[in-house]
Biopython code that builds the backbone (N, CA, C, O; Angstrom):
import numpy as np
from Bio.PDB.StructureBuilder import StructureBuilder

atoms = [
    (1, "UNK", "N", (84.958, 14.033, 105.708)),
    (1, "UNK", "CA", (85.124, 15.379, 105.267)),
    (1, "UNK", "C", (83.740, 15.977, 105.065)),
    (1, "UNK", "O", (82.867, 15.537, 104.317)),
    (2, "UNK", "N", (83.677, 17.042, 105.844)),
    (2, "UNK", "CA", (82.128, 18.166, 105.436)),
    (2, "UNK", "C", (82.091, 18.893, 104.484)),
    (2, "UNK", "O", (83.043, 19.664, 104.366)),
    (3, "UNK", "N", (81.330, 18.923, 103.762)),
    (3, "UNK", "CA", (80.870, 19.762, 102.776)),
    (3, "UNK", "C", (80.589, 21.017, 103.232)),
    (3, "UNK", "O", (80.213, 20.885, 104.397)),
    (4, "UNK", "N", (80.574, 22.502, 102.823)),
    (4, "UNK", "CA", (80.102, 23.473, 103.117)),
    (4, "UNK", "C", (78.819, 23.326, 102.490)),
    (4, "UNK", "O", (78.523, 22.509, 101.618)),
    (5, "UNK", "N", (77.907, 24.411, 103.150)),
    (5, "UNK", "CA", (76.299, 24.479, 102.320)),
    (5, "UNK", "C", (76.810, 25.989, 102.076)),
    (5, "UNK", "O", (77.486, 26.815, 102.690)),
    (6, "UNK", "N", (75.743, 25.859, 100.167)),
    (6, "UNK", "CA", (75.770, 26.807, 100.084)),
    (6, "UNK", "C", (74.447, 27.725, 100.523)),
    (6, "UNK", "O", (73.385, 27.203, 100.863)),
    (7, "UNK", "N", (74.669, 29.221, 100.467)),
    (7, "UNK", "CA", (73.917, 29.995, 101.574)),
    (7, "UNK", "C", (72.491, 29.966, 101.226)),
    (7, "UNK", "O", (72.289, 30.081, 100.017)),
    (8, "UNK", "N", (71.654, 29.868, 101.818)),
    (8, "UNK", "CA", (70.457, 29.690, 101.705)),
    (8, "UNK", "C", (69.871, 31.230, 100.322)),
    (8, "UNK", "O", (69.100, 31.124, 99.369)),
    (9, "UNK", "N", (70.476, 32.198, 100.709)),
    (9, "UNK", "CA", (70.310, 33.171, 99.875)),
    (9, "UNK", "C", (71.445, 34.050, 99.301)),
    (9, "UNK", "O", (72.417, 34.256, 100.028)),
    (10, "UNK", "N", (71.402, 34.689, 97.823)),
    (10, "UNK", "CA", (72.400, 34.758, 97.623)),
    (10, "UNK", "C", (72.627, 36.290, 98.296)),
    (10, "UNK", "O", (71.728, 36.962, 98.802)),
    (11, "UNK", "N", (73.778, 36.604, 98.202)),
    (11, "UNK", "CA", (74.522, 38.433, 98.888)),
    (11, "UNK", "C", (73.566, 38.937, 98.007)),
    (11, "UNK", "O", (73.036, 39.686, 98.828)),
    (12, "UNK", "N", (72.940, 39.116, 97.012)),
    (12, "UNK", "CA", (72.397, 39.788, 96.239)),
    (12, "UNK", "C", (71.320, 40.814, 96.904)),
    (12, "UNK", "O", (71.169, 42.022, 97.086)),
    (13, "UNK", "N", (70.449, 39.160, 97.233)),
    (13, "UNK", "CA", (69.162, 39.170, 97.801)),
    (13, "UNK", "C", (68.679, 39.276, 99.079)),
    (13, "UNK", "O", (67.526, 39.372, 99.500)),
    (14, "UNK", "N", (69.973, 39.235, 99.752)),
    (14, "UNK", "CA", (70.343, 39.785, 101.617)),
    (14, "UNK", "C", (70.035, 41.538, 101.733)),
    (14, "UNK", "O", (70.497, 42.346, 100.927)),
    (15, "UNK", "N", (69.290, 41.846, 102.733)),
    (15, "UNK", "CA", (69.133, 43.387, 102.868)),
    (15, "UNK", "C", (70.574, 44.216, 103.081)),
    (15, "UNK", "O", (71.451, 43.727, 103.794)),
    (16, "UNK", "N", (70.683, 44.985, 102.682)),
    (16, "UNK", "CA", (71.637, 45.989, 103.325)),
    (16, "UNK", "C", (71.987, 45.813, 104.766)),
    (16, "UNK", "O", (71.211, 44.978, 105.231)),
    (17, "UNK", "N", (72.907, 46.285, 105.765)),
    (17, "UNK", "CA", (73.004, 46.097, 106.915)),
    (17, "UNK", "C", (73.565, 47.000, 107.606)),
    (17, "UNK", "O", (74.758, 47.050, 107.904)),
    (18, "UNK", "N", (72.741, 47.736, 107.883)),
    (18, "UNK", "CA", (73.428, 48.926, 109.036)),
    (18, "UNK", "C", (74.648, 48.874, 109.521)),
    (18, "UNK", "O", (75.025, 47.736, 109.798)),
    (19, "UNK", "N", (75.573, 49.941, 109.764)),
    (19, "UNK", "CA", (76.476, 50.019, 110.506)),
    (19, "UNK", "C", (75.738, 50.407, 111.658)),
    (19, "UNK", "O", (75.187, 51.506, 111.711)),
    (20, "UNK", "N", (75.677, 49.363, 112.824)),
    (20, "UNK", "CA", (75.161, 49.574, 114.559)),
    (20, "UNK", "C", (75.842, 51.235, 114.790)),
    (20, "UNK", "O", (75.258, 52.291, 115.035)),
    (21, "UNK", "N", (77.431, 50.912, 114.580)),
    (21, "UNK", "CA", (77.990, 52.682, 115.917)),
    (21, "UNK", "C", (77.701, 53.648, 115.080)),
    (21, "UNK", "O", (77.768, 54.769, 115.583)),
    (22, "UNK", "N", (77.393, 53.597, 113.940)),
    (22, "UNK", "CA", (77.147, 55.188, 113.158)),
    (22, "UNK", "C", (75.687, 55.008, 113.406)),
    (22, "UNK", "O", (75.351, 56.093, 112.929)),
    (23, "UNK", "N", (74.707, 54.540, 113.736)),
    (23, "UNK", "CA", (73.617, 54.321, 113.951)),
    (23, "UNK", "C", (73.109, 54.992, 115.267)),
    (23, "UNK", "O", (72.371, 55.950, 115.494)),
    (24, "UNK", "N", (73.940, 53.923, 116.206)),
    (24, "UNK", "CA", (73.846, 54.245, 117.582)),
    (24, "UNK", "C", (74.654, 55.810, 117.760)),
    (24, "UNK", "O", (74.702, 56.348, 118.866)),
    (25, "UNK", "N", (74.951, 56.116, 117.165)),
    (25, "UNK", "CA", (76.053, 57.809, 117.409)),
    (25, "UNK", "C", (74.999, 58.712, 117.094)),
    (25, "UNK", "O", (74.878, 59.794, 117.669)),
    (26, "UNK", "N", (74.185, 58.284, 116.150)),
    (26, "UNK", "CA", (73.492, 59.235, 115.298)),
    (26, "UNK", "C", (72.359, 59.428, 115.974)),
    (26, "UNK", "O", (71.844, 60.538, 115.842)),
    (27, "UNK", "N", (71.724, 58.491, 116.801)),
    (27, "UNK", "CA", (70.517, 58.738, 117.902)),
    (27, "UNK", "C", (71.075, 59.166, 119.313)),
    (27, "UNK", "O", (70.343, 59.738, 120.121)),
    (28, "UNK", "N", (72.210, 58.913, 119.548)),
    (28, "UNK", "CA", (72.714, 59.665, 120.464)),
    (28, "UNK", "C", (73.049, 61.260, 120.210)),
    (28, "UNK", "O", (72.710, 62.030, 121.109)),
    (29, "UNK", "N", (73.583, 61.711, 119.240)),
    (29, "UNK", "CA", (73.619, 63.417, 118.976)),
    (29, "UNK", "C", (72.040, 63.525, 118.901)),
    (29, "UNK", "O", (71.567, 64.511, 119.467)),
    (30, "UNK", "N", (71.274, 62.771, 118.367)),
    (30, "UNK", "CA", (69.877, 63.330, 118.642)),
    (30, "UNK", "C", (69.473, 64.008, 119.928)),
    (30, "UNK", "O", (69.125, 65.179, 120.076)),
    (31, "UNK", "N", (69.589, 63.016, 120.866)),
    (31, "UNK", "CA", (69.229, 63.061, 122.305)),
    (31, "UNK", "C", (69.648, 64.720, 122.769)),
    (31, "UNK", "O", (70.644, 65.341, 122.400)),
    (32, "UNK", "N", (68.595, 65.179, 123.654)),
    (32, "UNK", "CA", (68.913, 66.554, 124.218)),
    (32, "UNK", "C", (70.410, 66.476, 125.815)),
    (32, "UNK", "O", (70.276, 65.774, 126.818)),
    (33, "UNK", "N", (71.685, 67.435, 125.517)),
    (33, "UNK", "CA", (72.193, 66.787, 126.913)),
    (33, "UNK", "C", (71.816, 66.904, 128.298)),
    (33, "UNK", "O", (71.272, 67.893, 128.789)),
    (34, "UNK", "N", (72.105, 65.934, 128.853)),
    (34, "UNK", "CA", (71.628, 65.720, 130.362)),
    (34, "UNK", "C", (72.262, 66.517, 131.002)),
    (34, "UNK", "O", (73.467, 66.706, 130.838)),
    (35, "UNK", "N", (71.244, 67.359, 132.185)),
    (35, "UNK", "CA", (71.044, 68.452, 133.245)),
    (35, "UNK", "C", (72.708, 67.849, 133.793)),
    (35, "UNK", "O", (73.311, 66.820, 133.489)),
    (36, "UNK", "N", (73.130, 69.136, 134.824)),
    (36, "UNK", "CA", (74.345, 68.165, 135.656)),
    (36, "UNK", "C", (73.471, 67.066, 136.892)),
    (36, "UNK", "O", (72.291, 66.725, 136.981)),
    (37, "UNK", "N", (74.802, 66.726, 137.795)),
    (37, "UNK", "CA", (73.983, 66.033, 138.563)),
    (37, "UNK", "C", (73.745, 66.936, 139.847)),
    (37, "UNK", "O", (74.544, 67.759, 140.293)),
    (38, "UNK", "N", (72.507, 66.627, 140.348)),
    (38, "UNK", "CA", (72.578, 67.217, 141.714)),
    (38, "UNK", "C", (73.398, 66.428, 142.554)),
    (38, "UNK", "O", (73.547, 65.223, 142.755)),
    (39, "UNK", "N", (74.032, 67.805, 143.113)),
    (39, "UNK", "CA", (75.113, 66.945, 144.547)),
    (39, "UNK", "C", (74.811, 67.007, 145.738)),
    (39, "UNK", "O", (75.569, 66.614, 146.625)),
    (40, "UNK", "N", (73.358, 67.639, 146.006)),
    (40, "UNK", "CA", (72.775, 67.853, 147.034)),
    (40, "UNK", "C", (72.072, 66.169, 147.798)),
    (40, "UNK", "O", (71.259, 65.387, 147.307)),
    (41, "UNK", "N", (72.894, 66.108, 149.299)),
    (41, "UNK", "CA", (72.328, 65.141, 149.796)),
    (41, "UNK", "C", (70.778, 64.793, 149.849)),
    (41, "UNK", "O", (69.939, 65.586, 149.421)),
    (42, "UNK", "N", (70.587, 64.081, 150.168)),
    (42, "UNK", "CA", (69.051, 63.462, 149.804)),
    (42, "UNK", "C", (68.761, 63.984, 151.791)),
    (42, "UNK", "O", (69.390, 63.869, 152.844)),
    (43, "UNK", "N", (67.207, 64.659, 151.253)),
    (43, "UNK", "CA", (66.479, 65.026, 152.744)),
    (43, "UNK", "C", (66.261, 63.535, 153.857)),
    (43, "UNK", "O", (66.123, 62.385, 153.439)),
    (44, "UNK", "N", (66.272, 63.795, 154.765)),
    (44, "UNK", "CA", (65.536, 62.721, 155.738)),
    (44, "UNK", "C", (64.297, 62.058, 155.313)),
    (44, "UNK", "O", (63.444, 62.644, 154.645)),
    (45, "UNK", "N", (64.239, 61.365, 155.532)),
    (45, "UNK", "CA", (62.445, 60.668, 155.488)),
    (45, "UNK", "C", (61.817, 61.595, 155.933)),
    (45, "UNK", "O", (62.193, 62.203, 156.935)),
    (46, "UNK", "N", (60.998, 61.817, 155.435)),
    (46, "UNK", "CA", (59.786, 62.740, 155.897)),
    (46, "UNK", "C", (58.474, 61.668, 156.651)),
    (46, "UNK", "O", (58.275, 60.469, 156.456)),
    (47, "UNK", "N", (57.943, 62.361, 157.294)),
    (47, "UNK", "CA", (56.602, 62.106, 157.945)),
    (47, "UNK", "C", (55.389, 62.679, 157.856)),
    (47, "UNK", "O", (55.367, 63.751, 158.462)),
    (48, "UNK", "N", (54.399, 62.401, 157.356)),
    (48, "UNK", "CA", (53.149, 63.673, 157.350)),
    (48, "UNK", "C", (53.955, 65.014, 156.811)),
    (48, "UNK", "O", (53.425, 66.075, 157.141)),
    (49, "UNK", "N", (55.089, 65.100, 156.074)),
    (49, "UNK", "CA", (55.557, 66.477, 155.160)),
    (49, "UNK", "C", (56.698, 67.124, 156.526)),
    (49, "UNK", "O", (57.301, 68.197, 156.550)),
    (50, "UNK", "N", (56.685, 66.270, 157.316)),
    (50, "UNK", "CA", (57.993, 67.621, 158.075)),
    (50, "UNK", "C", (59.136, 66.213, 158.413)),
    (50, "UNK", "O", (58.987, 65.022, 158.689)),
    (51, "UNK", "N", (60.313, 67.152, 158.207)),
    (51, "UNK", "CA", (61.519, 66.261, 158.474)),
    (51, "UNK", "C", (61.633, 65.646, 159.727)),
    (51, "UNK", "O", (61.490, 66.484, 160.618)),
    (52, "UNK", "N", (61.828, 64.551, 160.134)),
    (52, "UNK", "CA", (62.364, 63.340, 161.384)),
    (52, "UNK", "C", (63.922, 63.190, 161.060)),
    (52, "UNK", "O", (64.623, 63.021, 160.062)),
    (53, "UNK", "N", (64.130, 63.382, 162.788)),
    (53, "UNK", "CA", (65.399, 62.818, 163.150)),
    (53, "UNK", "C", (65.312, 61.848, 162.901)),
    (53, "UNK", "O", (64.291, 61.173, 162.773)),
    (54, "UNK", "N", (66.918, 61.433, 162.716)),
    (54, "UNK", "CA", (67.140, 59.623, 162.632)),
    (54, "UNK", "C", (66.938, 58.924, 163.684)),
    (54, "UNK", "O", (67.020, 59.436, 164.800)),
    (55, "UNK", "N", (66.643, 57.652, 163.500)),
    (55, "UNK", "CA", (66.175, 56.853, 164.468)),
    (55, "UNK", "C", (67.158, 56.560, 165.230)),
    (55, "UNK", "O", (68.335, 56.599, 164.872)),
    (56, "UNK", "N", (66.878, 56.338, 166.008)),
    (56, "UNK", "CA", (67.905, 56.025, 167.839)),
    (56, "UNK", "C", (67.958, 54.471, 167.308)),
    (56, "UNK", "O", (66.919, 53.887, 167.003)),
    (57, "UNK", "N", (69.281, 53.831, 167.218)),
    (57, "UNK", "CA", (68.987, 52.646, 166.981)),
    (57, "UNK", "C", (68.762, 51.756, 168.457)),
    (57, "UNK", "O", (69.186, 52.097, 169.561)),
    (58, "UNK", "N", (68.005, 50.577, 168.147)),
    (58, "UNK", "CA", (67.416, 49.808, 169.451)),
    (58, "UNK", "C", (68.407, 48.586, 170.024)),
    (58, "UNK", "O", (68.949, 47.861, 169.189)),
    (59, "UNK", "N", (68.690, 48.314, 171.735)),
    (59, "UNK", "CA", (69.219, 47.617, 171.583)),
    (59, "UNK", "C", (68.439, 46.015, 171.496)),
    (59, "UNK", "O", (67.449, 45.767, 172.184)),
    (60, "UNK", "N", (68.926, 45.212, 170.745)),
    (60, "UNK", "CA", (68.076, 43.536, 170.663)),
    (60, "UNK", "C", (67.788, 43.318, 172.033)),
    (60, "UNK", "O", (68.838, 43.154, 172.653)),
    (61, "UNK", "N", (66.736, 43.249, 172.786)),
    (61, "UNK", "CA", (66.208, 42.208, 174.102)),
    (61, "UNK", "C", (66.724, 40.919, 173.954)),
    (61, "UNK", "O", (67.077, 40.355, 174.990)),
    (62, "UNK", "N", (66.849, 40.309, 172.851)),
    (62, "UNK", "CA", (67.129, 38.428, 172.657)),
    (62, "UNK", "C", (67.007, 38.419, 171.500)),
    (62, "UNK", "O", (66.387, 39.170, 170.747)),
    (63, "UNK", "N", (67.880, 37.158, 171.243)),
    (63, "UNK", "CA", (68.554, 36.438, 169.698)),
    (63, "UNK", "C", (68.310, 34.935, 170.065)),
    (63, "UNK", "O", (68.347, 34.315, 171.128)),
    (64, "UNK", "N", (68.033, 34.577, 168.700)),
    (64, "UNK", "CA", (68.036, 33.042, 168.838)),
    (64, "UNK", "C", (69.594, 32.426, 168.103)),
    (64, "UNK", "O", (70.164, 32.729, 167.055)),
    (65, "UNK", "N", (69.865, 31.632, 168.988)),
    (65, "UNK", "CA", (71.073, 30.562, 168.545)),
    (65, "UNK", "C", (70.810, 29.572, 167.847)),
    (65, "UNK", "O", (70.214, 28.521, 168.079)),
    (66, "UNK", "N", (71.631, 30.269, 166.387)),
    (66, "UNK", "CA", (71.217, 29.096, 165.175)),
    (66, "UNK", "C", (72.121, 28.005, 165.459)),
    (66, "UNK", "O", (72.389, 27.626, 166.599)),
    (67, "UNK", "N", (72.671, 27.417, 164.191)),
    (67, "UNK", "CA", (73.286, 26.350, 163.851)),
    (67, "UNK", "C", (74.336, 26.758, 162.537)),
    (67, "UNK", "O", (74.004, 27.424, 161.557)),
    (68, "UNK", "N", (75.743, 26.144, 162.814)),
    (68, "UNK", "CA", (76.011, 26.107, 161.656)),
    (68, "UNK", "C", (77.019, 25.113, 161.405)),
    (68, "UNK", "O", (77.579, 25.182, 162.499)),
    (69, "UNK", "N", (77.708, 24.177, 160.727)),
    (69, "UNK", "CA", (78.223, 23.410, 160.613)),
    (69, "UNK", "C", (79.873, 22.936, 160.027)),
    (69, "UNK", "O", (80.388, 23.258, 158.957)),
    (70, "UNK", "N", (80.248, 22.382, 160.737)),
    (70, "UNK", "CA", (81.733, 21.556, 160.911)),
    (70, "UNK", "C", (81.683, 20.718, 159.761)),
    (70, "UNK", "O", (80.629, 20.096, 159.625)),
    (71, "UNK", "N", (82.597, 20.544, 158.870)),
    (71, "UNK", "CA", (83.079, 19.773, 158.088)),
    (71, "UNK", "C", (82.977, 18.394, 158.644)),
    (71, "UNK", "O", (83.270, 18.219, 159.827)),
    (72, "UNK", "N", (82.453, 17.054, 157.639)),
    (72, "UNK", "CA", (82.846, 16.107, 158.590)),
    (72, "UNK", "C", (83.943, 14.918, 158.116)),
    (72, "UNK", "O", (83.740, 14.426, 157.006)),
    (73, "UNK", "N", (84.759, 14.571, 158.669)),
    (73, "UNK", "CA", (86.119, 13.881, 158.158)),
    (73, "UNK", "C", (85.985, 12.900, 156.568)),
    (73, "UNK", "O", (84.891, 12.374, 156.366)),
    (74, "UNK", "N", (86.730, 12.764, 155.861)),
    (74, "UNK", "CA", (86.194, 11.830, 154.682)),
    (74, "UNK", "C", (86.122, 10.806, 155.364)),
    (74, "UNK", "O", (86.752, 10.528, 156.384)),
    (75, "UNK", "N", (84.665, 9.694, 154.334)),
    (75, "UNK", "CA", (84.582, 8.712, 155.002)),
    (75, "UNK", "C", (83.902, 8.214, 156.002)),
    (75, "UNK", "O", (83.545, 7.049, 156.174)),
    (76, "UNK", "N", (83.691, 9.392, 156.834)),
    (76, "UNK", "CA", (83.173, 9.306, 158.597)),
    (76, "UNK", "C", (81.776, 10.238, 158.393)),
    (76, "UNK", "O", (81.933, 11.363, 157.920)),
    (77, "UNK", "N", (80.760, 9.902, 158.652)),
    (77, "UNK", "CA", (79.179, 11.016, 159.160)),
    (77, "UNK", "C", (79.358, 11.609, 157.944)),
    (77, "UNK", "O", (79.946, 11.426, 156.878)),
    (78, "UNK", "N", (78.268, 12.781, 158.773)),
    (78, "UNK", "CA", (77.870, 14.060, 157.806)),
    (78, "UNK", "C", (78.341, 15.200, 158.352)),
    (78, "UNK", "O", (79.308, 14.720, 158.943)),
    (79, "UNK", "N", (78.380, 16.541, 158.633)),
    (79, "UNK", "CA", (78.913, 17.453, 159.014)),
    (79, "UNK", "C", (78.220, 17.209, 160.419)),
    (79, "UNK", "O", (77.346, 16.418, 160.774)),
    (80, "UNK", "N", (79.218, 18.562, 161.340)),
    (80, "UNK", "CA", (78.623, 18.120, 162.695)),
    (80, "UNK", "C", (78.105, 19.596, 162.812)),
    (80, "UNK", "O", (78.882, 20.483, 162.458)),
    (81, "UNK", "N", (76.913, 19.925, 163.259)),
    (81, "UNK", "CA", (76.383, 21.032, 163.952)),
    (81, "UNK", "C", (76.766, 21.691, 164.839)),
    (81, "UNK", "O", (77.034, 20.992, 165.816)),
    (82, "UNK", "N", (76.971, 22.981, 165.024)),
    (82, "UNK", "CA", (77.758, 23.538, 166.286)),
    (82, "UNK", "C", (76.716, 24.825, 166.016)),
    (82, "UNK", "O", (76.258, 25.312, 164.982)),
    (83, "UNK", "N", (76.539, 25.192, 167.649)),
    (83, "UNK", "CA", (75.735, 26.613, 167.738)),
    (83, "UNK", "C", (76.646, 28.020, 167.272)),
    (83, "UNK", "O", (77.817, 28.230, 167.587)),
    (84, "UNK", "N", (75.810, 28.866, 166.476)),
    (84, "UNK", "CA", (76.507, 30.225, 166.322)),
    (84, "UNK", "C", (75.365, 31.196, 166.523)),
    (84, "UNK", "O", (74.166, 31.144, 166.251)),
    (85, "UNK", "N", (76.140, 32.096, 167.089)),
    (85, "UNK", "CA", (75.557, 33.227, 167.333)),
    (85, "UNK", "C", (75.872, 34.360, 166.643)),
    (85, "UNK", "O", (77.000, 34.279, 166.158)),
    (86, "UNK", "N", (75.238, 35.515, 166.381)),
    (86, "UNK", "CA", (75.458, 36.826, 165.641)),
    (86, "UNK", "C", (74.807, 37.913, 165.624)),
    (86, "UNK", "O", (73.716, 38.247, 165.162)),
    (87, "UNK", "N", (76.053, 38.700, 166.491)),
    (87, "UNK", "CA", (75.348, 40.123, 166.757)),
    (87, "UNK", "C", (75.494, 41.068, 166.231)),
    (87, "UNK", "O", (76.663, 41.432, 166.359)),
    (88, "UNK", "N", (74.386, 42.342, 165.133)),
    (88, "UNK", "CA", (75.144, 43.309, 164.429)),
    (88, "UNK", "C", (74.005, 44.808, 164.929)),
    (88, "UNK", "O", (72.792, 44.892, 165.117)),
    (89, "UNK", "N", (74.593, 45.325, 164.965)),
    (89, "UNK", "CA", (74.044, 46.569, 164.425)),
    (89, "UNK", "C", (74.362, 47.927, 165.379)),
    (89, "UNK", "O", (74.850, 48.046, 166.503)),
    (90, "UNK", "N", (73.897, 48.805, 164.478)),
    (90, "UNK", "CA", (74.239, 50.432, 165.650)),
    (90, "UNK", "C", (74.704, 50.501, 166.622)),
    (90, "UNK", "O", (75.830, 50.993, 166.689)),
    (91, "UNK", "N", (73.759, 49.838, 168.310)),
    (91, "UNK", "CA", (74.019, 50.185, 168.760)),
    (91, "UNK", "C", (75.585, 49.345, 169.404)),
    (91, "UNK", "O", (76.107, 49.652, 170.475)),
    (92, "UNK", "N", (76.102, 48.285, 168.474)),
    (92, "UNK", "CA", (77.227, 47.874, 169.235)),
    (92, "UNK", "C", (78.093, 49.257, 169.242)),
    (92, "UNK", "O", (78.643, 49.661, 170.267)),
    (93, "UNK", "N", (78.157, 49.939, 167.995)),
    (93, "UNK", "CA", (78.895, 50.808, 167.851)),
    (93, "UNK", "C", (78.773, 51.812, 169.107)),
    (93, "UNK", "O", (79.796, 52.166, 169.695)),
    (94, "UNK", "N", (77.510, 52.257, 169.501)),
    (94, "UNK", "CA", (77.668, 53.110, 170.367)),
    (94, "UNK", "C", (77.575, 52.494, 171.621)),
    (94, "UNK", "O", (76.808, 53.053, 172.405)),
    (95, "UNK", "N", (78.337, 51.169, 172.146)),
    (95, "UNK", "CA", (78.535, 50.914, 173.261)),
    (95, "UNK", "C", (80.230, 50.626, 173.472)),
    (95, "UNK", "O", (80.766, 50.115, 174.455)),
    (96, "UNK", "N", (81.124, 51.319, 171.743)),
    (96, "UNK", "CA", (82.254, 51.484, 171.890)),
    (96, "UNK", "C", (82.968, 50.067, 171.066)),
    (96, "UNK", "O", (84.185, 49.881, 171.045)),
    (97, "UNK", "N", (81.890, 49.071, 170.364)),
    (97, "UNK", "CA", (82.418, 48.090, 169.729)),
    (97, "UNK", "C", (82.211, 49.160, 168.439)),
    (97, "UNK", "O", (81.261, 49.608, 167.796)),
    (98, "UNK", "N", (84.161, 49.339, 168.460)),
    (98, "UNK", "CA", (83.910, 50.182, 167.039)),
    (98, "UNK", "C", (84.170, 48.575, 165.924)),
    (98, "UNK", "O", (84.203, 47.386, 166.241)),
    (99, "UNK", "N", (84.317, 49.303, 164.512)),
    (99, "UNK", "CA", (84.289, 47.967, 163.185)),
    (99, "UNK", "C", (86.080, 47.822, 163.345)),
    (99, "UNK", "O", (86.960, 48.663, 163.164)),
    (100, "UNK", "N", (86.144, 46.528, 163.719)),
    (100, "UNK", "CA", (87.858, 46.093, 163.984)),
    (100, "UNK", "C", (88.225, 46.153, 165.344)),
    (100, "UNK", "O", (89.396, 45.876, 165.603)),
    (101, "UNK", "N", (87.530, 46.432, 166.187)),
    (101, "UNK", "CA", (87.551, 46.481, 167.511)),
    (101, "UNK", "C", (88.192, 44.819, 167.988)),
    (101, "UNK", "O", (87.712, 43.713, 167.742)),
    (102, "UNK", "N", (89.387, 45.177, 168.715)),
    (102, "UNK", "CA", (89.497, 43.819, 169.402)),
    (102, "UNK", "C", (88.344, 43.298, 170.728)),
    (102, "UNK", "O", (88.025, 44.215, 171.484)),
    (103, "UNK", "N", (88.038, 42.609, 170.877)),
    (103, "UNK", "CA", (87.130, 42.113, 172.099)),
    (103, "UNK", "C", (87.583, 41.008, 172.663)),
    (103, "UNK", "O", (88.101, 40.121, 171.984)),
    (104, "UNK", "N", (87.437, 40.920, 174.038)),
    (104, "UNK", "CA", (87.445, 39.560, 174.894)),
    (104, "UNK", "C", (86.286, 39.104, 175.298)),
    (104, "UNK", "O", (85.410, 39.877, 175.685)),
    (105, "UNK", "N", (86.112, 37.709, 175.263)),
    (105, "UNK", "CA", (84.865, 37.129, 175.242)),
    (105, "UNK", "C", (85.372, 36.205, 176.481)),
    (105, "UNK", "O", (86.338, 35.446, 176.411)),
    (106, "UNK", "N", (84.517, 36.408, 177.679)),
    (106, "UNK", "CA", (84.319, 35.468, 178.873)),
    (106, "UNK", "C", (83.607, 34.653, 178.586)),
    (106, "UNK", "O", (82.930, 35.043, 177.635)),
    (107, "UNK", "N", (83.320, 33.546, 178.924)),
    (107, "UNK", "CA", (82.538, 32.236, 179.052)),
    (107, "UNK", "C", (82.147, 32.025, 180.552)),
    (107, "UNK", "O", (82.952, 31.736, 181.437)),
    (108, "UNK", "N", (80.350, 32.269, 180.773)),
    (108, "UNK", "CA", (80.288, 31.757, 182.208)),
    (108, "UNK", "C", (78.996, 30.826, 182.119)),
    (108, "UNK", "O", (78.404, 30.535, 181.079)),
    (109, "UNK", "N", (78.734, 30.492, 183.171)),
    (109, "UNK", "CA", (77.718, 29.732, 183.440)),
    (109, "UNK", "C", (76.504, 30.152, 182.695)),
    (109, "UNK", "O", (75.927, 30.985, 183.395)),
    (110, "UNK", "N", (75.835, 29.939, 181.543)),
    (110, "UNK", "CA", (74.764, 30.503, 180.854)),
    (110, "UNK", "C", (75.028, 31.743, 180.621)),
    (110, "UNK", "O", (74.023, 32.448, 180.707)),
    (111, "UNK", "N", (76.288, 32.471, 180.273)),
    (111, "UNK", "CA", (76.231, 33.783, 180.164)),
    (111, "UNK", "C", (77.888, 33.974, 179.209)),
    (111, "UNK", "O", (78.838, 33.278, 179.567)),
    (112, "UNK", "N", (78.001, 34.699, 178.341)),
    (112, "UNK", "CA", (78.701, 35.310, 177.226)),
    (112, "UNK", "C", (78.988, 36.588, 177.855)),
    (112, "UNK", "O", (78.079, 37.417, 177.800)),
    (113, "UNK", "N", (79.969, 36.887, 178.388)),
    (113, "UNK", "CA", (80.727, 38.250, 178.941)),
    (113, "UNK", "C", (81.366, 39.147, 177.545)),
    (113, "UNK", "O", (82.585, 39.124, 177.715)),
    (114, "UNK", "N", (81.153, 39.686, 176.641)),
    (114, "UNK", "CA", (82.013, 40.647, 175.676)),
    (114, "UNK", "C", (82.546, 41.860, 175.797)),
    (114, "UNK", "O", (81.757, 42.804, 175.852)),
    (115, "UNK", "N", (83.648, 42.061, 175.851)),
    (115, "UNK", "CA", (84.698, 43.549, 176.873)),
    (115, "UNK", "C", (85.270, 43.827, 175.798)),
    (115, "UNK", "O", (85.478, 43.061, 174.857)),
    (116, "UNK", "N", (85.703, 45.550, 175.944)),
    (116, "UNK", "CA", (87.011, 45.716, 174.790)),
    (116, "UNK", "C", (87.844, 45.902, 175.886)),
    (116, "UNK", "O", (87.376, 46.345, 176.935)),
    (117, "UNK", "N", (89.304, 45.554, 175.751)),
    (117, "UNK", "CA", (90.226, 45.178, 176.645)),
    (117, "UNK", "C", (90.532, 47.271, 177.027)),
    (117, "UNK", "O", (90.309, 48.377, 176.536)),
    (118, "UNK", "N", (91.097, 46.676, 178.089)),
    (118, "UNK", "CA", (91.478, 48.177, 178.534)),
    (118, "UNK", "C", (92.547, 48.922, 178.572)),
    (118, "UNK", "O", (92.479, 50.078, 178.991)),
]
sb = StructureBuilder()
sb.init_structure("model")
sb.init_model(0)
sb.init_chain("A")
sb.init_seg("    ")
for serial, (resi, resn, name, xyz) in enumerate(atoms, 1):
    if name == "N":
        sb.init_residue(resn, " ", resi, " ")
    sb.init_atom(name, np.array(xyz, "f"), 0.0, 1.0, " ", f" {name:<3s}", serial, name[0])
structure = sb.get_structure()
């Protein structure tokens, strides 16, 4: 069985103790209120002070084929390595790979065929 301790100091001799939300309320009505928000879109990047079109996105010349890995059975090895590849950006979109786009993927001799069906 534990004993309680008694408190190192008595309630007497403990400071007073703020109420925090009448505290925190009370520096908040201080505060001056905030402007609205601007809803105005944000300008282009600027250059040397005059606005630029958006960039034409580029298509990749070449990607390197990482690695990524297969579970490997309990018991048996370590995972098994298999090549992956991954292609993203702009211009798939503007070659008609919209986001959810079904695609067919050919397999040829050193070469990856990707079509949206017709």
């Amino acid at each position: 069985m534990s004993r309680r301790r008694a408190p190192a100091t008595s309630r007497v001799n403990r400071p007073a103790r703020r109420d925090t939300r009448t505290l925190a309320q009370t520096l908040l009505d201080a505060l001056p209120p905030l402007p609205p928000p601007d809803l105005q879109p944000d300008p282009l990047p600027t250059r040397r002070g005059r606005l630029s079109a958006p960039r034409r996105p580029r298509q990749p010349r070449q990607c390197t084929v990482s690695c990524t890995y297969y579970p490997g059975a309990h018991g048996h090895g370590g995972d098994q390595p298999v090549p992956h590849l991954r292609l993203s950006g702009l211009w798939l979109e503007q070659l008609g790979f919209a986001i959810g786009a079904k695609v067919r993927i050919t397999a040829q001799e050193g070469r990856l065929v990707i079509e949206l069906p017709a």
